[in-house]
C-alpha positions as CSV (number, residue, x, y, z in Angstrom):
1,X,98.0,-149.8,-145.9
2,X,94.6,-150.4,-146.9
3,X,91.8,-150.1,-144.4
4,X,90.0,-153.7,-143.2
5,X,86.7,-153.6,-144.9
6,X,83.5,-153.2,-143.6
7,X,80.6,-155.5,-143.2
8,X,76.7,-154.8,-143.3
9,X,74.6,-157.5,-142.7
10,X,70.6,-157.2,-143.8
11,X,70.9,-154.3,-145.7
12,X,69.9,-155.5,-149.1
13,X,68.2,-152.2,-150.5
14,X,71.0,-149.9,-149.5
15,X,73.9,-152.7,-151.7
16,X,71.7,-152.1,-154.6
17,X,73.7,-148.6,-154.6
18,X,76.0,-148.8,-156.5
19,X,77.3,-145.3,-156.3
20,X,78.1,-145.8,-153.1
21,X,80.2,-148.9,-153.0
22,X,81.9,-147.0,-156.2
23,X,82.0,-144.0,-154.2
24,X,84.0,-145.9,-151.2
25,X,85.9,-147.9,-152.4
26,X,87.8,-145.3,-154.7
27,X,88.3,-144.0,-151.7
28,X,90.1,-146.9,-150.3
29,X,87.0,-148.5,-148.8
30,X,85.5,-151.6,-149.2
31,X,81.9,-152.9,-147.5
32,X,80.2,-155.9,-148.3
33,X,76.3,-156.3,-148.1
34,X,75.4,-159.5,-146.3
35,X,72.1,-160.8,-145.1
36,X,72.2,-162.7,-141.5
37,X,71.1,-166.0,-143.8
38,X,74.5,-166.0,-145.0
39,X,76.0,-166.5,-141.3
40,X,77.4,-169.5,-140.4
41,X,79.2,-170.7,-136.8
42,X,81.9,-173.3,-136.4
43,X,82.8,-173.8,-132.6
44,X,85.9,-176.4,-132.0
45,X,88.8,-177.8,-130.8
46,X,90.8,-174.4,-132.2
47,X,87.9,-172.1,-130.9
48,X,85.4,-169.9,-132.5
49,X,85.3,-169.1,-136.1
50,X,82.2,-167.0,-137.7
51,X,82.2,-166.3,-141.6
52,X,80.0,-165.2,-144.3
53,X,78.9,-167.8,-146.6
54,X,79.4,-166.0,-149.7
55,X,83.4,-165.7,-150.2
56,X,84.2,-167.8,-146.9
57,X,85.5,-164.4,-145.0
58,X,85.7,-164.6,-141.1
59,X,84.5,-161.8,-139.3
60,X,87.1,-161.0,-137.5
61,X,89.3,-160.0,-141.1
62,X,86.4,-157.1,-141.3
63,X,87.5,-153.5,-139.7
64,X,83.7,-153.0,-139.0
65,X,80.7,-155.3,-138.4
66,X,77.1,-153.4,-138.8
67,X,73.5,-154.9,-138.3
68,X,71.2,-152.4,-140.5
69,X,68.1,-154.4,-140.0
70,X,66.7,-156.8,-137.6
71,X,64.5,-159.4,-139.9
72,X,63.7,-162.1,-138.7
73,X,66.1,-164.8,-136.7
74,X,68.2,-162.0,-136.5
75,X,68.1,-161.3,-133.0
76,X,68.9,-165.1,-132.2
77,X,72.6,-164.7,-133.9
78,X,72.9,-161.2,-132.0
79,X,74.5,-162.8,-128.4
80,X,77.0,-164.9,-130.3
81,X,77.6,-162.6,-132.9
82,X,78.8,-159.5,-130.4
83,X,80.7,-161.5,-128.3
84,X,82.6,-163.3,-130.9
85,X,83.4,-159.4,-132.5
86,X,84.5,-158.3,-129.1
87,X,86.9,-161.4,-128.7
88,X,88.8,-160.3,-132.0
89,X,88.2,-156.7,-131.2
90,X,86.0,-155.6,-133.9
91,X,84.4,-152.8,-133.9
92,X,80.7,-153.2,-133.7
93,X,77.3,-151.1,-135.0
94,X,74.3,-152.0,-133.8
95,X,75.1,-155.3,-132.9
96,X,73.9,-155.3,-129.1
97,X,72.9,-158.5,-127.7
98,X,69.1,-159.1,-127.3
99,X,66.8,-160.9,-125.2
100,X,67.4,-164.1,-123.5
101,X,70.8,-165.7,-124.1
102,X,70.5,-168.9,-126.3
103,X,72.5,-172.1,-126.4
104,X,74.4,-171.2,-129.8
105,X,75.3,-167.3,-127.6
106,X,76.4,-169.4,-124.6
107,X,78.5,-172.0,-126.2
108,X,80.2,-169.5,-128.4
109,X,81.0,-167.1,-124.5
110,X,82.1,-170.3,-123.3
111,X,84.6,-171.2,-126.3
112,X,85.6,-167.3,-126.3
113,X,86.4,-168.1,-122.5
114,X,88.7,-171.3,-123.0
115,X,86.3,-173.7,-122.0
116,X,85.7,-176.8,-124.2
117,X,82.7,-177.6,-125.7
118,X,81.8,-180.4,-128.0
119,X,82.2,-179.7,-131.7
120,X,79.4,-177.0,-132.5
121,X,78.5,-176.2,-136.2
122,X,75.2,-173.7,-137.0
123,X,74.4,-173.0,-140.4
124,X,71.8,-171.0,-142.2
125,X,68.4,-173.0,-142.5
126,X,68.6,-172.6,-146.7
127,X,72.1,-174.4,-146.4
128,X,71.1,-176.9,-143.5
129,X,69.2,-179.5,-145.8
130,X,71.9,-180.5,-148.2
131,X,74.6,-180.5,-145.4
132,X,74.4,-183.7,-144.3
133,X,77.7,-185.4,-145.4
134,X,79.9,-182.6,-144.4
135,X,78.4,-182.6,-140.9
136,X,78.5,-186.1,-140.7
137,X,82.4,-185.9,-142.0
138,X,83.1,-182.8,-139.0
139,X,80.9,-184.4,-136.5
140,X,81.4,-188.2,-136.6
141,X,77.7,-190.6,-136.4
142,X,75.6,-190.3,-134.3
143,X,75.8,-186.3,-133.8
144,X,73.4,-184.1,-132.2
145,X,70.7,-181.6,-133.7
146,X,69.3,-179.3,-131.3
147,X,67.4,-175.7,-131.5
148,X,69.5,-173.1,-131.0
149,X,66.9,-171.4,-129.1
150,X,66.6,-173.9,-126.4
151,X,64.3,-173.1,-123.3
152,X,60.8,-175.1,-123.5
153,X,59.8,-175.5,-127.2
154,X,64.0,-176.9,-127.1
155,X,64.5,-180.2,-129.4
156,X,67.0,-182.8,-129.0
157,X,67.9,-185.2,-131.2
158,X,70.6,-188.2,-132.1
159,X,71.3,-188.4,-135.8
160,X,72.7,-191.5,-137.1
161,X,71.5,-191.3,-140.9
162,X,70.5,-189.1,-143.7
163,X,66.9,-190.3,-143.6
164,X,67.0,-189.3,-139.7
165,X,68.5,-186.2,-140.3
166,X,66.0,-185.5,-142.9
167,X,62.9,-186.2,-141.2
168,X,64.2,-184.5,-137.9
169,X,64.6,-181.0,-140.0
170,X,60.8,-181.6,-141.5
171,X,58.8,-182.4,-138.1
172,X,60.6,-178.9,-136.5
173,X,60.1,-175.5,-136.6
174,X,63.1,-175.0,-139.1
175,X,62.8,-171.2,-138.9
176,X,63.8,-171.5,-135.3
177,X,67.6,-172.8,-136.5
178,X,69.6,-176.3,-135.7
179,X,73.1,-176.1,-134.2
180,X,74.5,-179.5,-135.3
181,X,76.5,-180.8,-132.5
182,X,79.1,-183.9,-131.8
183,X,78.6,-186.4,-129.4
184,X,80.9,-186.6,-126.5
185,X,81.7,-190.3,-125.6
186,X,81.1,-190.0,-122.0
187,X,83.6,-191.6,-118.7
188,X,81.1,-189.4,-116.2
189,X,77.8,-186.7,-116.8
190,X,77.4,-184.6,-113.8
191,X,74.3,-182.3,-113.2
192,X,76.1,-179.1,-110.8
193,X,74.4,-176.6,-109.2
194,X,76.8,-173.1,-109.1
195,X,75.3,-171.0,-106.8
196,X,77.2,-167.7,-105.5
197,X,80.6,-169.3,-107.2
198,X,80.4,-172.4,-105.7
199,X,79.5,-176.2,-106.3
200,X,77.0,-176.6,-104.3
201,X,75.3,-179.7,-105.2
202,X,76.1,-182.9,-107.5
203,X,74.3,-185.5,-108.7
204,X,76.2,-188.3,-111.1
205,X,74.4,-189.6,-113.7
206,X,75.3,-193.5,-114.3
207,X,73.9,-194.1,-117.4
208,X,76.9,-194.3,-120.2
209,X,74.4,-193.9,-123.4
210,X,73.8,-191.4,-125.6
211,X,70.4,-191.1,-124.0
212,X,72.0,-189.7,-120.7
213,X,73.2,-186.5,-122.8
214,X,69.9,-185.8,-124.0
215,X,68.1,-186.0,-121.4
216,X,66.1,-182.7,-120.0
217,X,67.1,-184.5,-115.4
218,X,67.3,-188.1,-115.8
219,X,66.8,-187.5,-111.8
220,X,66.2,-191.3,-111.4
221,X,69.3,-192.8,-113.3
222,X,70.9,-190.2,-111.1
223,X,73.5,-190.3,-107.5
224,X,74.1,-188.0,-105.1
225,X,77.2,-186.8,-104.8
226,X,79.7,-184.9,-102.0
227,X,80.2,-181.7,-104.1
228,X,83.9,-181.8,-102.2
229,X,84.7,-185.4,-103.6
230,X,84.1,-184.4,-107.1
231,X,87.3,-184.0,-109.4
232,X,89.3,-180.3,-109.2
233,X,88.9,-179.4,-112.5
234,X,85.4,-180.5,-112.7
235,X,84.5,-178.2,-110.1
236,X,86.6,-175.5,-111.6
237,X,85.4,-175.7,-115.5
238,X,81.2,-175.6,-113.4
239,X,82.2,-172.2,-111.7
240,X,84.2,-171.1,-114.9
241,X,81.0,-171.7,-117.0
242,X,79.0,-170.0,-114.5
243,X,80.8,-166.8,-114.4
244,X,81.7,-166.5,-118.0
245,X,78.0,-166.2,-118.6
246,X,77.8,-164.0,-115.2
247,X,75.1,-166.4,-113.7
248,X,75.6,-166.4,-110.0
249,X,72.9,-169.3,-109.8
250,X,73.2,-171.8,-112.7
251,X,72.8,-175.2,-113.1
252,X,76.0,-177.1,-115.6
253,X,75.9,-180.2,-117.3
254,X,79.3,-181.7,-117.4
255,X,80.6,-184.7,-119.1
256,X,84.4,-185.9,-119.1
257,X,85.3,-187.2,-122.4
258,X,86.1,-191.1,-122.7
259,X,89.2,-190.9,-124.1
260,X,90.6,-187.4,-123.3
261,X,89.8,-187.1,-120.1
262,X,88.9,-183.4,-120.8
263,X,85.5,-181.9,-118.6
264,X,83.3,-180.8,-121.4
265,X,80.5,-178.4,-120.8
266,X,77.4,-179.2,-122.3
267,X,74.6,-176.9,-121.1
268,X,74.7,-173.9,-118.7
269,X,71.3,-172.9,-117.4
270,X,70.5,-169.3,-115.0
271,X,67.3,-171.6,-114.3
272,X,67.9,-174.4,-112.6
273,X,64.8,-177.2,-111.3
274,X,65.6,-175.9,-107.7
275,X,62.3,-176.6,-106.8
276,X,61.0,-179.6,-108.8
277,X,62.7,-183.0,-110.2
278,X,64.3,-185.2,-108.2
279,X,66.1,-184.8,-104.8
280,X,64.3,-181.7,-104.0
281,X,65.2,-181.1,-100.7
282,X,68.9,-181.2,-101.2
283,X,68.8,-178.6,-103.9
284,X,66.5,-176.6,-101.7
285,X,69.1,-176.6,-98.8
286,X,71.8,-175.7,-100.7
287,X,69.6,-173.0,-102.0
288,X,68.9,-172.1,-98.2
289,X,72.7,-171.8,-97.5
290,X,73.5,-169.5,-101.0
291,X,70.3,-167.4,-99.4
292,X,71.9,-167.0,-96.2
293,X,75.3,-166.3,-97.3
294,X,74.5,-163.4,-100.1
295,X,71.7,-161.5,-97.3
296,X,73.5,-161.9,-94.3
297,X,76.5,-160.2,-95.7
298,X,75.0,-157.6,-98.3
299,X,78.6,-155.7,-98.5
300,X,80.5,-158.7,-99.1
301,X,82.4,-158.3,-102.1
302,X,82.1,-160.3,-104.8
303,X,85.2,-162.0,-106.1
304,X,83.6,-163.9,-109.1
305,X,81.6,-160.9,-110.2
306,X,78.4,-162.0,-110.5
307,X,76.4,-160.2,-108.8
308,X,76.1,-157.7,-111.6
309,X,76.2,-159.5,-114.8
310,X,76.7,-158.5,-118.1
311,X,75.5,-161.5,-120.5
312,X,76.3,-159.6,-124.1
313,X,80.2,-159.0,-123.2
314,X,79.5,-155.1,-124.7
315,X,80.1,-153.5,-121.3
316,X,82.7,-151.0,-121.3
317,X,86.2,-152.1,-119.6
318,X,88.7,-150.3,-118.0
């Protein structure tokens, strides 16, 4: 049977070889020269699926997956890139997770993990422009653009038309990337703080728009909450979000889809506004309480393993 071939992604002097494609694939060995530009990400209701633009193949039909150089926007794609290749075990060269996790690296870990997450599609920029139509077909109107990056220079947007979409993709760093995401109709938001594999704090957010989903706090539309009164599974997809990413603080933005019923996640953060935002002093006790619990019993095992965590998904397993 013939071997799965292999893939090398930004190595565009070393394809020029022919020889040694020639060379290999006489000998029963096939490798395809990709750059990361030719990368897209389809996250769903049937789970992950990563291909290369050119031919349509998903990574997971290729034997090998090798990074050969790290241009840029490269390292953004690495996260979600390894830990989709060590879902369908795939063997992986050079393909190590760097710096801080994104959003487009933690929905794809959460997706991997069986959690669901709102229809996610991330395309490379030179293909984003004239993709309106088919996003708009996937995603429904209104959908959501956002920067795969996230963290302060993050953008959010709702897209309800081509001349939105357009102008959103001209007034933003478009080197930076767009994930292209659909909009959960909302019966419930919920801002959770998971700290030491546990809800320890709730707040509800009242407000049914669209708004409410893209908003950074929204601490004044907001309610306090009895973490024990919240819904099971709610609790349980929070603390599942948490330690899929191995954050043993985090805060997670949960909605519960309108019609389904289904607990969505839609952000998980490892740095949550303990400090600042509204209803300080709650968060700050329940912070108090984690503190106490993790120092006054240093030996304490833990259960949820997150104490040492391991955000890229390469560590060895037993």
């Amino acid at each position: 049977m013939a071997s799965k071939p292999a893939l090398v992604l930004n190595a565009e002097g070393l394809g020029e070889h022919i020889d040694l494609a020639s060379e290999l694939l006489a000998a029963g060995v096939e490798v395809v020269f990709r750059s990361i530009e030719e990368i897209a990400i389809y996250i769903g209701p049937g789970g992950v699926r990563i291909r290369e633009t050119v031919n349509g193949r998903d990574l997971a039909d290729f034997g090998l997956v090798q990074v050969f150089a790290y241009h840029r926007s490269t390292a953004t794609l690495l996260n979600a890139l390894a830990d989709y290749l060590a879902a369908k075990g795939v063997r992986a060269v050079n393909v190590a997770g760097i710096g801080a996790p994104t959003r487009l690296f933690k929905y794809v870990r959460l997706a991997n993990r069986g959690l669901s997450i709102p229809s996610t599609v991330y395309l490379p920029p030179r293909l984003l422009p004239g993709a309106y139509h088919d996003l708009a077909m996937q995603l429904d109107l209104p959908f959501v653009l956002k920067t795969v990056t996230g963290g302060r220079r993050g953008r959010t947007s709702l897209v309800g038309s081509e001349l939105a979409f357009t102008e959103e993709l001209r007034d933003t760093d478009n080197a930076r990337g767009f994930l292209a995401q659909e909009l959960v109709p909302p019966d419930g938001s919920y801002f959770l703080l998971v700290l030491g594999g546990h809800v320890s704090f709730a707040l509800q957010h009242r407000s049914m728009g669209g708004g409410d989903l893209l908003a950074k706090s929204g601490w004044e539309d907001a309610t306090l909450v009895d973490p024990q009164s919240l819904d099971p599974e709610a609790q349980e997809t929070a603390v599942q979000a948490a330690t899929s990413l191995g954050y043993d603080i985090a805060s997670v933005h949960l909605v519960r889809h309108w019609t389904t019923g289904q607990w969505c996640v839609l952000d998980v953060s490892p740095n949550p506004p303990i400090g600042c935002g509204g209803y300080t002093a709650d968060k700050v006790s329940a912070y108090s309480a984690y503190l106490k619990r993790r120092l006054t019993n240093p030996d304490q095992a833990d259960t949820n393993g997150l104490l040492d965590p391991d955000v890229t998904g390469l560590r060895a397993r037993p």
